[in-house]
N, C-alpha and C positions, 0 to 999 in steps of 0.2 A: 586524779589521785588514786592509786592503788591501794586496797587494805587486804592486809593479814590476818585472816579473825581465827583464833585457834585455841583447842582446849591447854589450861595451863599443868598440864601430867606432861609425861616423857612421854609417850606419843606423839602428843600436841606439837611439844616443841622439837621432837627431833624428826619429825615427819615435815615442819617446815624448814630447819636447817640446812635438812637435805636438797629442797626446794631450794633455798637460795642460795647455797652452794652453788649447787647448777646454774642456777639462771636469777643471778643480783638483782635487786630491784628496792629503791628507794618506794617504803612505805610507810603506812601508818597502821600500828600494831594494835588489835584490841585481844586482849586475853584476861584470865583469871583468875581464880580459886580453883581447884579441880570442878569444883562442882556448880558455877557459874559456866550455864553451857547456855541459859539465854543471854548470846553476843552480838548477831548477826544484827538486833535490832538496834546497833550503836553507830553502825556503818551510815553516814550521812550519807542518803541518795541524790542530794544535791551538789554533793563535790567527788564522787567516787566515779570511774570511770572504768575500774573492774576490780574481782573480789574473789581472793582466795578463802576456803573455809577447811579448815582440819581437825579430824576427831572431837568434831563439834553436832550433836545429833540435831540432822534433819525434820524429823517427826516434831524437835521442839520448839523448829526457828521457821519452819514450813512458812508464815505468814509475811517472815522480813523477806526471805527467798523471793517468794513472791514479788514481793515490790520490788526487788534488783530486778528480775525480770521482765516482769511488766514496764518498766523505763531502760530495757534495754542494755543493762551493764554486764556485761560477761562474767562469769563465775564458773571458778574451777571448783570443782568440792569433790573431797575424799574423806572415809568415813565408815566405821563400821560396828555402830547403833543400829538400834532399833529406827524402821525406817518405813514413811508412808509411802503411797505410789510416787513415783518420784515424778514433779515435773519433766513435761514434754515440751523444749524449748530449746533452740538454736543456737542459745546466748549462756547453755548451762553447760559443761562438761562436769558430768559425775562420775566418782569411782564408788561406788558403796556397794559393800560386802560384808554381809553379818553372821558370815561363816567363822565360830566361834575360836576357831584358830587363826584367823586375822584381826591384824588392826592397822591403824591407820600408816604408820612407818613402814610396814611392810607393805601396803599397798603401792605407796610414794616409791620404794624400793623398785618395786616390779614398774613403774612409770619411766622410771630413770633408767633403769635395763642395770641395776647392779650397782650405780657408779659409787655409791657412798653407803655401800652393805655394810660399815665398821656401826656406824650409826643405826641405821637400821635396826638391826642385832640389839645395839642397846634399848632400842624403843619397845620392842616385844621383850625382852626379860622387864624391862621397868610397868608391861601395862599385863604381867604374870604368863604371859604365853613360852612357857620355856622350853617347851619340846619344839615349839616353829621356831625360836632363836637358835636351839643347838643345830634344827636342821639346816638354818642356813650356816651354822659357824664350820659344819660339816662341810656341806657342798662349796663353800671359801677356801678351806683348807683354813680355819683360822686354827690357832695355837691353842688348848687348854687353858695352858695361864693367862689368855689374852682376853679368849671367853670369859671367864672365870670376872674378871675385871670388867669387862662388857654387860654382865648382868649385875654388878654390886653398883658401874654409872647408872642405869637404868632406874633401878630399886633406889637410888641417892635421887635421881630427876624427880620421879614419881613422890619421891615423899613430900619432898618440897612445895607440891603443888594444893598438899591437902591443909585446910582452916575454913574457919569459918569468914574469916577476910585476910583480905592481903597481909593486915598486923601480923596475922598469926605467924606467915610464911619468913622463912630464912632470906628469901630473895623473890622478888617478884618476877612472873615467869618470863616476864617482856627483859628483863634486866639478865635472868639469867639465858634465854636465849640469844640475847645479844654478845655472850662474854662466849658462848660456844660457838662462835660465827666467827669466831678467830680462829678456829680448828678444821684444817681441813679433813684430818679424822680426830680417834678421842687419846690414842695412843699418848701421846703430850702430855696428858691430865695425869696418868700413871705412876710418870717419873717426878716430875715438880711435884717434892711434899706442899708447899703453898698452895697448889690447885686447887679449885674449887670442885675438883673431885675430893679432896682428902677433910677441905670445910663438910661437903654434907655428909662424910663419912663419922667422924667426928660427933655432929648433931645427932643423926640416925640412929646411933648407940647408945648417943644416953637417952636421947627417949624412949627408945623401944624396950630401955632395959625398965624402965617406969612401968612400961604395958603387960610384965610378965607378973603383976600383983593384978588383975584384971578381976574386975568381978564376977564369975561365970551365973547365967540368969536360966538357963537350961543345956543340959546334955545327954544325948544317946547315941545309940548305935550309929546314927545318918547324920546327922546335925547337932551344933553347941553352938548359943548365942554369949557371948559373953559385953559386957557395961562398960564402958568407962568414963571417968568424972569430968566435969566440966571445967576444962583448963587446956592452955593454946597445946600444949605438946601431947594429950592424948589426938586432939583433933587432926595436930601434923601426923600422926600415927597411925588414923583409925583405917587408911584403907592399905596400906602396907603391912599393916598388923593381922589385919584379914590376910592379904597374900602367906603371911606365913604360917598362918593358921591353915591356912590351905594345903599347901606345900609339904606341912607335917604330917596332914590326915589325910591324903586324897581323894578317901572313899566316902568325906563326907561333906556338908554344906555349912557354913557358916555366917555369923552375921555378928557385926561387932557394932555394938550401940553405943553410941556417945550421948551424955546429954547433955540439953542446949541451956542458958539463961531461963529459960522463958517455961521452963519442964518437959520441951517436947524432946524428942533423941531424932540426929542424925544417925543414919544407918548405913551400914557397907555389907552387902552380902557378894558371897563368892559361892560359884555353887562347884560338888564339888569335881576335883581337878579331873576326873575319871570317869564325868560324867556332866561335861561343862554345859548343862542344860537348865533353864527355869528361872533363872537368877531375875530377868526382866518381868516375865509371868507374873512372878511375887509382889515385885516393888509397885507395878504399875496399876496394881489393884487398892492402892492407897494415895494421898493427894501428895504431890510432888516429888512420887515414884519415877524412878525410870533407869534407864540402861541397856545392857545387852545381856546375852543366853546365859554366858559366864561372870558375868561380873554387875554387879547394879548397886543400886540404893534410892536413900529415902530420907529426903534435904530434913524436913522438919515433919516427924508422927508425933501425933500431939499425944501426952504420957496415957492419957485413957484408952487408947486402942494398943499398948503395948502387948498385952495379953494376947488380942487377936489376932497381933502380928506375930509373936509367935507360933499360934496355933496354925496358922497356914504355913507357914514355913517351915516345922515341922511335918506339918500332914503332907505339904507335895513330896518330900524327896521323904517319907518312911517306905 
């Protein structure tokens, strides 16, 4: 049995698409919230006989790795988190690269030698990488208006991916990478208003237009953190809403806090666009931090260390 284990963002899923474009294969899919990246440890070592892994960090599943290894199952994995030494084994083919203008679609891209660069393209705008998307939309020769529509899939995948569980999400990511596996590129989604390009366009707008009442919790010259309330469609928003908070400012760092049931805040920091450094530094100094240079967060900070988590994130990027 073959599994698919992959983060449920647009990378995740258009980074495997790409993959079984290419090269079909009857499997069994584990993915899920954006931010459910402990996966690998779902894969039954006793029926799996090899295991793909995508934009799923290493550093967090290092232990299940492990054990596919040690019993010998082959595993591809591409990925570009934060990352420990990486296993030395015969049975691992890794891509991981944590150069903050890759991820993981583009790596798959450069695997494939090009063949499904439409996709690609959409995975780097959707995981905020916009000057590596335009450079490949460049060197394609792709169209402006094509582009243009290549980063709004992307920014629609990506939303989709963020809640605090699957309830929250428009579609579950295993359902909506199944229904893009009908495309041999995304062109198709464009012209059918039906498509489920034009659904998460639709969704996207009204909630983000909800996020521009935001609560702002600190701002200056370098960095603004701003709140939002405990409800599924801030949560579908909080790490898209960051991207565009990004996008606005570039010169600075941001972090949008959501909070949870329980008092603690889910966090999304972006660091900023022109300086895509520190973002993991930050998260990972607190418990159930993590990510990469540019992009990270912080599942649940319990509301009494909210202060000190501003105060470092303010102090690194002043």
């Amino acid at each position: 049995m073959h599994y698919d284990v992959f983060n449920g963002d647009a990378d995740g899923i258009l980074a495997l698409l790409q993959l079984r474009l290419a090269d079909p294969k009857d499997s069994t899919l584990i993915t899920g919230v954006k931010r459910d990246i402990s996966l690998l440890k779902q894969v039954d070592t006793q029926q799996a006989s090899s295991v793909t892994v995508l934009d799923v960090s290493m550093e967090k599943n290092i232990d299940a790795l492990e054990k596919l290894l040690e019993r010998q199952i082959p595993v591809f994995y591409a990925d570009h988190h934060r990352a420990p030494a990486i296993p030395q084994s015969s049975y691992l083919h890794a891509m991981i690269n944590t150069s903050p203008d890759v991820c993981t679609g583009l790596l798959v891209n450069d695997h494939l030698k090009g063949k499904y660069y439409l996709w690609a393209i959409a995975a780097a705008f959707g995981d905020n990488l916009k000057a590596s998307a335009l450079r490949q939309a460049k060197l394609r020769g792709v169209s402006e208006s094509l582009a243009a529509n290549l980063e709004q899939l992307g920014i629609y995948i990506n939303y989709n991916g963020y809640g605090r569980s699957i309830e929250d999400l428009h579609f579950h990511p295993a359902q909506l990478y199944k229904m893009l596996l009908n495309f041999e590129n995304p062109e198709p989604l464009f012209t059918d208003k039906e498509s489920i390009f034009y659904q998460l366009q639709q969704a996207y707008h009204q909630d983000m237009g909800r996020a521009e009442s935001a609560q702002v919790l600190f701002n200056n010259d370098h960095c603004k953190v701003v709140c939002l309330e405990d409800a599924a469609w801030s949560r579908r928003v909080s790490g898209v809403f960051g991207n565009d908070l990004a996008n606005q400012s570039p010169d600075k760092a941001h972090a949008v806090f959501t909070k949870n049931i329980d008092d603690s805040f889910t966090i999304s920091v972006r660091a900023p666009l022109n300086n895509k450094q520190g973002a993991d530094e930050i998260c990972v100094q607190f418990p159930t931090g993590g990510g990469r240079a540019g992009a990270a967060g912080v599942n649940a900070l319990p509301a009494a260390q909210l202060e000190e988590f501003i105060q470092v994130f303010s102090d690194y990027y002043k």
